[in-house]
C-alpha positions as CSV (number, residue, x, y, z in Angstrom):
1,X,211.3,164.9,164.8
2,X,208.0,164.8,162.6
3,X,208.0,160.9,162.1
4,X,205.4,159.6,160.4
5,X,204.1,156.1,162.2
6,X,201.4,153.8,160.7
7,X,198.8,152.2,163.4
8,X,199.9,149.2,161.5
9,X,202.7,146.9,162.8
10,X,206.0,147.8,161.1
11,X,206.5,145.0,158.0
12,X,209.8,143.3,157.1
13,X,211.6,144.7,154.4
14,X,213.0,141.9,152.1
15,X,216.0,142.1,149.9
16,X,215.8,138.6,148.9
17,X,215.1,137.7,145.7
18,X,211.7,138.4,144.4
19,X,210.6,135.1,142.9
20,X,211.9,133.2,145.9
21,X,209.6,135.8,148.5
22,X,206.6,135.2,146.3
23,X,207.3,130.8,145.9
24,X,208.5,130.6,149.6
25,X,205.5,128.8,150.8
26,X,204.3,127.1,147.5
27,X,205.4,123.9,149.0
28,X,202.3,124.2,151.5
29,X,200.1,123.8,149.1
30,X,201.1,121.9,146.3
31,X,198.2,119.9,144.8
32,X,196.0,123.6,144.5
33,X,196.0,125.3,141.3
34,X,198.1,128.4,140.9
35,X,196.8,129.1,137.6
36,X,194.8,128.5,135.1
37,X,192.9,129.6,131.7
38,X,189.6,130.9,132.2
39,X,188.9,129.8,128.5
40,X,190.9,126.2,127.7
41,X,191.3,124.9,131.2
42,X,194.8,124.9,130.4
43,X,196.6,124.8,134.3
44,X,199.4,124.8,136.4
45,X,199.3,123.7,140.5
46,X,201.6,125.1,142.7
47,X,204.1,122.1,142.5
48,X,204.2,122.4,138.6
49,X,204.7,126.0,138.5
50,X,207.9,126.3,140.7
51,X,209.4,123.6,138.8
52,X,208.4,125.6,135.6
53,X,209.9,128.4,136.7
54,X,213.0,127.3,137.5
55,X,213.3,125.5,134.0
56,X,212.3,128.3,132.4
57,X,215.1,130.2,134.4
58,X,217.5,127.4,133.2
59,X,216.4,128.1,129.2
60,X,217.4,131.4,129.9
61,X,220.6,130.8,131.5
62,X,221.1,128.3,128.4
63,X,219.8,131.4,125.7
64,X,222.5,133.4,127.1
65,X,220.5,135.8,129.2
66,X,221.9,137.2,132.6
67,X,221.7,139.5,135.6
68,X,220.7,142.7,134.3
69,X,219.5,141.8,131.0
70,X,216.0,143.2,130.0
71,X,213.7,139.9,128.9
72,X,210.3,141.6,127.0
73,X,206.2,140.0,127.7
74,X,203.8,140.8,125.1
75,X,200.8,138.2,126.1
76,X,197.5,138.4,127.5
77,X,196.6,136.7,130.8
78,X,197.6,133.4,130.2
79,X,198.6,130.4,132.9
80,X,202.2,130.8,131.6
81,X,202.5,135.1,132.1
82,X,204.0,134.2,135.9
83,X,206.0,131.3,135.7
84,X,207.7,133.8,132.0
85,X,207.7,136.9,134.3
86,X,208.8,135.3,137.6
87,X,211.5,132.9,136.1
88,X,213.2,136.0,134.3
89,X,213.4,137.5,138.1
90,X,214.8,134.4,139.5
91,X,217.8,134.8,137.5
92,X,218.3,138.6,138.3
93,X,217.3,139.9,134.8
94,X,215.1,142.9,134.6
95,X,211.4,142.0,132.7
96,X,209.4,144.5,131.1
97,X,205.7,144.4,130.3
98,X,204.0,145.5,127.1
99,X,200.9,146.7,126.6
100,X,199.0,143.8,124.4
101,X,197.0,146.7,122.8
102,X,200.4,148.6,121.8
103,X,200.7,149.2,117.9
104,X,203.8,148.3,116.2
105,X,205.1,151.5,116.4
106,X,204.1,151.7,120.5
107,X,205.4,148.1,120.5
108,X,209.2,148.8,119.3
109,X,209.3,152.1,121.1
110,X,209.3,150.5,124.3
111,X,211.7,147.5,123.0
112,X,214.2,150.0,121.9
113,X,214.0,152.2,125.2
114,X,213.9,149.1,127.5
115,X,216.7,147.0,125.1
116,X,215.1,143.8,125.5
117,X,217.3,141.0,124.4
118,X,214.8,138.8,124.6
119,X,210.7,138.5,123.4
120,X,207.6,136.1,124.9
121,X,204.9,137.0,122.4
122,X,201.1,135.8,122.7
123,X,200.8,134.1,119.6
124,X,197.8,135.7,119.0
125,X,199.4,139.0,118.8
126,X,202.2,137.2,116.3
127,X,201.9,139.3,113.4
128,X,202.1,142.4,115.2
129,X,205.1,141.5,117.5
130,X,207.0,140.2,113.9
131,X,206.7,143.7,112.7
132,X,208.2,145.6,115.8
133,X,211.0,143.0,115.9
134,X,212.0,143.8,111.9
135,X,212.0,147.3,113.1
136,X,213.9,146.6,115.8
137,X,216.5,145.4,114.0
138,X,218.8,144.6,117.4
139,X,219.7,140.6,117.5
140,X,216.5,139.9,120.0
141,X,215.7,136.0,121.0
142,X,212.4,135.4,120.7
143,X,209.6,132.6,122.3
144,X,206.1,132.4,121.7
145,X,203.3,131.1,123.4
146,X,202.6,128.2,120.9
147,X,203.5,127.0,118.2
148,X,204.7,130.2,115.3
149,X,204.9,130.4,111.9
150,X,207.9,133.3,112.6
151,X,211.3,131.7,111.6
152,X,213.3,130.8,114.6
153,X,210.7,131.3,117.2
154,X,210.8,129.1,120.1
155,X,207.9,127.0,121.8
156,X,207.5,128.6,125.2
157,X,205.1,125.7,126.1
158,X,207.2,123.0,124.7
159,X,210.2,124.6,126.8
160,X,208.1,124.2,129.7
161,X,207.5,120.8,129.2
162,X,211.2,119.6,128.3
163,X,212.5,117.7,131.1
164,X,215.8,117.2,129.7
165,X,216.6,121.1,131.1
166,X,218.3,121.8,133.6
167,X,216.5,123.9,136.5
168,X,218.0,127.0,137.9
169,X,217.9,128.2,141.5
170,X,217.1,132.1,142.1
171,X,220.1,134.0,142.2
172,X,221.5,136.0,144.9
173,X,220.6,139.9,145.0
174,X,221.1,143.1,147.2
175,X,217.3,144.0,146.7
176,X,218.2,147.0,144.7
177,X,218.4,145.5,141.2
178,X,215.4,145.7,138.9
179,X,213.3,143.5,138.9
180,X,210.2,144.6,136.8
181,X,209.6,147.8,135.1
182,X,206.4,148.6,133.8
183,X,206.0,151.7,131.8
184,X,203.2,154.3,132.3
185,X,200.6,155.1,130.0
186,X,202.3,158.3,128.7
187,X,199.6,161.2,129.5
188,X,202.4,163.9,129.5
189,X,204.6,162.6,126.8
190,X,205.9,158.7,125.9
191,X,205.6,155.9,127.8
192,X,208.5,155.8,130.6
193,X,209.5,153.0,132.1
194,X,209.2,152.4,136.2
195,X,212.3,150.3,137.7
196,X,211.4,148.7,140.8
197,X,213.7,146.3,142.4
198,X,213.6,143.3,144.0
199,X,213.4,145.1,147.7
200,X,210.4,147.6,146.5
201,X,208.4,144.8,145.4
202,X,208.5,142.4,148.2
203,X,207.6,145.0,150.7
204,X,204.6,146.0,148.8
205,X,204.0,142.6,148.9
206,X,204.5,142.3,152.0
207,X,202.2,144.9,153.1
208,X,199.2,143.7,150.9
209,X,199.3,140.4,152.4
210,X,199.4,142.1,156.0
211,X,196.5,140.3,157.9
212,X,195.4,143.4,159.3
213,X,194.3,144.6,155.6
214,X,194.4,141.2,153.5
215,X,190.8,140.4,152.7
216,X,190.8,136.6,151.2
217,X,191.3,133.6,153.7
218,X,194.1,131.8,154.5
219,X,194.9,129.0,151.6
220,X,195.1,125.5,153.5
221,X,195.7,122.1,152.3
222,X,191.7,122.4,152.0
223,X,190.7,125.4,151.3
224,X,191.8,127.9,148.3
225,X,190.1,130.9,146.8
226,X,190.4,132.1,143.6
227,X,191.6,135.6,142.2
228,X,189.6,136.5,138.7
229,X,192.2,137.8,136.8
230,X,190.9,140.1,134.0
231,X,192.9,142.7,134.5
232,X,196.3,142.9,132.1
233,X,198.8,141.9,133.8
234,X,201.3,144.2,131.7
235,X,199.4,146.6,134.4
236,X,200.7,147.6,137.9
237,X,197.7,146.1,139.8
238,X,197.5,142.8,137.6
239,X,201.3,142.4,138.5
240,X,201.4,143.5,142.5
241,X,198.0,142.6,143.6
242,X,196.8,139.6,141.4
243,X,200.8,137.6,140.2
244,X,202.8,138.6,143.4
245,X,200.1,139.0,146.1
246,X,198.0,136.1,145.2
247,X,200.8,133.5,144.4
248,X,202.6,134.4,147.5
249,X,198.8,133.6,149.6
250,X,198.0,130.4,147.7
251,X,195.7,131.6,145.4
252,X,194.1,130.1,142.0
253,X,194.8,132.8,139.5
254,X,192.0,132.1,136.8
255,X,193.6,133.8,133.9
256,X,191.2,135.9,131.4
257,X,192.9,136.9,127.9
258,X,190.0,139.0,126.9
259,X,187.0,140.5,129.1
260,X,183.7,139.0,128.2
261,X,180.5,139.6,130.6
262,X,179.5,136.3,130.1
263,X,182.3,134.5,130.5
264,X,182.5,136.8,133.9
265,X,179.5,135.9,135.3
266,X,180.5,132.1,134.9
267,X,183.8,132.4,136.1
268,X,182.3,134.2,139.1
269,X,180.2,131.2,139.9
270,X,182.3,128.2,138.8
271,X,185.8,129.2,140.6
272,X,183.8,131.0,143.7
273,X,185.8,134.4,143.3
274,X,187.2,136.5,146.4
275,X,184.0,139.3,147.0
276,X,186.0,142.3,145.7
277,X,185.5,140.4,142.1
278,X,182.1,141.1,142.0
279,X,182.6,145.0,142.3
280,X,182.3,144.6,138.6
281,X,178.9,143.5,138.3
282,X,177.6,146.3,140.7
283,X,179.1,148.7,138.4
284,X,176.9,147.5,135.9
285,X,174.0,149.6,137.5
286,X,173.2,153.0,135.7
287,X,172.9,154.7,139.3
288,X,176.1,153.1,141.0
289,X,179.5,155.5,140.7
290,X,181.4,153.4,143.3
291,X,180.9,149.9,144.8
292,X,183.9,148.3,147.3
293,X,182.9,144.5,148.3
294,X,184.6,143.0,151.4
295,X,184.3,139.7,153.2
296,X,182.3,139.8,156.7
297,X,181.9,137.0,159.0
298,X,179.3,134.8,158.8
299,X,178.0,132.6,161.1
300,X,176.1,130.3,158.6
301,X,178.6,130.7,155.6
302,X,181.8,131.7,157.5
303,X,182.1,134.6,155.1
304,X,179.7,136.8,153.3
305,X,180.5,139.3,150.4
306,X,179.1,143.1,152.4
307,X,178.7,145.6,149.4
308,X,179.2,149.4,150.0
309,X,177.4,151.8,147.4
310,X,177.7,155.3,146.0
311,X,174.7,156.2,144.0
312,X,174.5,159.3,141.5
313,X,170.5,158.6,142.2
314,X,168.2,157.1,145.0
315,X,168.4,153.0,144.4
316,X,167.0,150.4,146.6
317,X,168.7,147.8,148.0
318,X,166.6,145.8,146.7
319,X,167.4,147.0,143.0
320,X,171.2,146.6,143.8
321,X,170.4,142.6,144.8
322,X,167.9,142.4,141.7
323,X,171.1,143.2,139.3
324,X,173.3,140.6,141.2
325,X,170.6,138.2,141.2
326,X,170.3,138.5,137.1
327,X,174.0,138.3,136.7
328,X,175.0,135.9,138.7
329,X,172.1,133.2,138.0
């Protein structure tokens, strides 16, 4: 009947809600850090970021937002990007993620195409994100990240903090609402945005964090490793494979807002990155096309980082550890 079968056991398909699929087994881990600001130090643990979540899902419920209401990101990688992105979810509204680098222009076009009703701005990006909402001209709530000098903005941090809300439980879904939509980078035409619900998600999820394929260890009460997260989350991979994947594993998400190779090679070093982070650094060499680092066993270490090369050019091994050496010491 020409059915396709992976060698891979089958995986479950969830239609639970997204947020709660991702948090189910935060409580196992409480005490680790789920994220945290590769520049400030600014962080969240596990514990703190479910209960953010949920009162961030409560502000919402209070602001007026509901199921199927589109809630807007415009920040770089910052501790608070999941706990805005996944506490929208909770509450069955769709979020959409901009591109930080958008102009104005780029900005509103994907406001007015997505119809956000509501906006978390970086407030580094505050000037830019005032102009697309004046063009926007459609009533549009809007919270930034820190304190703003834009009349009527609300504290995203502060609302965080606020004990007096109210938390708010996920809310019940099929699995076919939408639950994030991205939108593509426009090569043959405008930007368009990608609807992927609730059930989509989870099973990618779900097949990432497969132990047949996922590459980090298991996160135990004493044992955690860290996903460097330099990658914009407004991007497919920094949504699926660093928020999702690594918050539903236990992972440390070290958030960075802008790449910097030397605040890389530190963050490499200091928060002892999975070995597919340090692909990066390979890279670096003038010969090297493409480099995939995975963990092997070790007897002495447990794990050890195995590098595969493509070279343009003959290179030594030797060469390849010389670079990693200078980078990493």
């Amino acid at each position: 009947h020409n059915v396709v079968t992976s060698d891979f056991p089958d995986i479950e398909l969830t239609a639970t809600n997204l947020t709660s699929h991702v948090l189910k087994d935060a409580a196992e881990w409480p005490d680790h850090v789920a994220t945290e600001c590769a520049v400030t130090g600014r962080r969240y643990t596990y514990s703190q970021l479910v209960d953010r979540v949920a009162r961030w899902a409560g502000m919402l419920t209070q602001l007026g937002i509901s199921k199927g209401d589109v809630v807007a990101i415009i920040m770089l990688n910052c501790p608070e990007y999941p706990i805005a992105m996944l506490g929208g979810v909770s509450i069955g509204a769709t979020v959409t993620v901009v591109n930080t680098a958008y102009t104005p222009e780029e900005t509103l076009r994907q406001l007015q195409d997505s119809r956000a009703k509501l906006v978390i701005g970086d407030i580094t990006l505050e000037k830019k994100i005032e102009t697309s909402l004046v063009l926007y001209k459609m009533p549009t709530i809007l919270v930034m990240n820190g304190p703003s000098s834009i009349s009527g903005a609300l504290n995203l941090r502060e609302i965080l903090e606020d004990t007096s809300l109210p938390f708010k439980d996920c809310a019940e879904v099929t699995g076919e609402e939408v639950a994030l939509m991205p939108y593509s980078s426009g090569t043959t035409g405008n930007p368009k945005g990608v609807s992927l619900s609730h059930r989509a998600l989870a099973a990618n999820v779900n097949m990432i964090v497969h132990p047949s394929v996922f590459v980090p260890r298991e996160t135990t009460e004493s044992y955690q490793e860290s996903f460097l997260c330099y990658l914009p989350f407004f991007h497919i991979y920094g949504i699926l494979v660093k928020i999702l994947v690594g918050l539903r594993r236990g992972i440390k998400l070290v958030c960075v807002p802008k790449f910097n190779p030397d605040i890389f090679v530190k963050d490499v070093k200091q928060h002892k990155v999975v070995p597919s982070e340090l692909e990066n650094v390979i890279l670096k060499h003038p010969n090297v096309v493409e480099v995939g680092v995975v963990g092997v066993p070790d007897d002495r270490l447990g794990e050890a980082p195995r590098a595969y090369v493509v070279v343009s050019a003959p290179t030594s091994e030797a060469e390849i550890k010389e670079l990693v050496h200078i980078h990493t010491s």
